[in-house]
N, C-alpha and C positions, 0 to 999 in steps of 0.2 A: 504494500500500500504506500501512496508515496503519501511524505512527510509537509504538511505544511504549517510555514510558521505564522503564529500568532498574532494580530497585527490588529490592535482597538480599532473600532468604526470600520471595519473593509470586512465584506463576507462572500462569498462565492456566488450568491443570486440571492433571489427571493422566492417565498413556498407560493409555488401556483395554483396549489390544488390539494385536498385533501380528499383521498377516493375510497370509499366502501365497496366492498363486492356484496352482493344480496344476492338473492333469487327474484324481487322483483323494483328494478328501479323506480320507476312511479309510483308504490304503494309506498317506499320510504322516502325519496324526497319528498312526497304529502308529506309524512310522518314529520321529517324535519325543516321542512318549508314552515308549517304552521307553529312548530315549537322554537324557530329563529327568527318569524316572522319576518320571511325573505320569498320571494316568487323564486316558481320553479321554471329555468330557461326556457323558453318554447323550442327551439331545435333540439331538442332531445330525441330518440327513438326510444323503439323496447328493450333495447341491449344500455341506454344512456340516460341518464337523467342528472340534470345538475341546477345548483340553488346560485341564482343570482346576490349579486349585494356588494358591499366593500372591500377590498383586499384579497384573501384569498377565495377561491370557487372551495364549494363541497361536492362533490358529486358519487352518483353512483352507478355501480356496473355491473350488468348481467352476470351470474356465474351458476351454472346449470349444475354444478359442485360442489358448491356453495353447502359450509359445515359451519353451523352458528357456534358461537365460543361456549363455554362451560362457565361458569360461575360455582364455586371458588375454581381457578385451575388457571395453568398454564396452553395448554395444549392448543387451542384454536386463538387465544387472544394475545394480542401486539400490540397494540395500541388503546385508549380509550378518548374519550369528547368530555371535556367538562363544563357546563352548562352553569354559569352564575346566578343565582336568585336573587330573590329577597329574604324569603326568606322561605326554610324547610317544610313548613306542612303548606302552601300554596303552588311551591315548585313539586310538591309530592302530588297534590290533586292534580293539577295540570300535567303533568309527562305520563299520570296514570288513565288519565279518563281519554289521551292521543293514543293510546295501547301499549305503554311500557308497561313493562314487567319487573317490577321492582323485586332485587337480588339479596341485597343486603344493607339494613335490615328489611324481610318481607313488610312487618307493619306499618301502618303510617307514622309519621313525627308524634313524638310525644311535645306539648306546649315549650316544656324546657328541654335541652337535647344539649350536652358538651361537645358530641361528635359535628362538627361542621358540613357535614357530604354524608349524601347517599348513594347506591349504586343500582342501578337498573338497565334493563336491557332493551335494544328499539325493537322494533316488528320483525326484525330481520336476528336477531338476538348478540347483535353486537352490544357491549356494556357500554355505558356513559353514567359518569356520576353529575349529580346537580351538588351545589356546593355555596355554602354562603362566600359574599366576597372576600370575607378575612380569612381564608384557608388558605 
């Protein structure tokens, strides 16, 4: 691997894109369209879908293979989304009642909560936690 050096404010590019594999792109860009509140591209096909808005694209991509991650475990999961709130039992109704699937903990927020994030999974069962801003 070659070595490079260190050098403040200089980076090799910028993230273009953040891409999910799913089995069905339109079912989860809705998913995370209406939980980002960002439109979903209109040239998209059945194999593509991707979320308009600022900075980076989110997108998502057919995969006929497509093996949802495990919650606890390692095995299918590499990355997650972390989703800022306001706060835990409103970010809890809302990613529950768009069809996540809350992992850990299954129950809703208790009023007072010391843990700052929860973890749930999208329609595709990839995890994402939602997370008060001080985490």
């Amino acid at each position: 691997m070659t070595q490079v050096a260190e050098q403040p404010g200089t980076s090799a590019g910028r993230l273009g894109s953040v891409v999910l594999d799913c089995p069905d792109p339109l079912e989860l860009a809705r998913f995370y369209s209406t939980l980002f509140g960002l439109d979903i591209d209109e040239h998209g096909d059945d194999d593509w879908r991707s979320l308009t808005g600022p900075g980076s694209t989110l997108g998502f991509r057919r995969s006929e293979d497509y093996v949802p991650a495990s919650w606890p475990g390692t095995d299918a999961h590499q990355l997650h989304l972390d989703l800022v709130v306001e706060d835990l039992a409103s970010g809890h109704a809302t990613v529950v009642a768009l069809g996540a699937e809350p992992l850990d903990p299954v129950d809703a927020p208790p009023a007072e909560s010391s843990r700052g994030w929860r973890i749930y999974a999208d329609p595709a069962g990839h995890p994402f936690r939602i997370c008060l801003d001080s985490v």
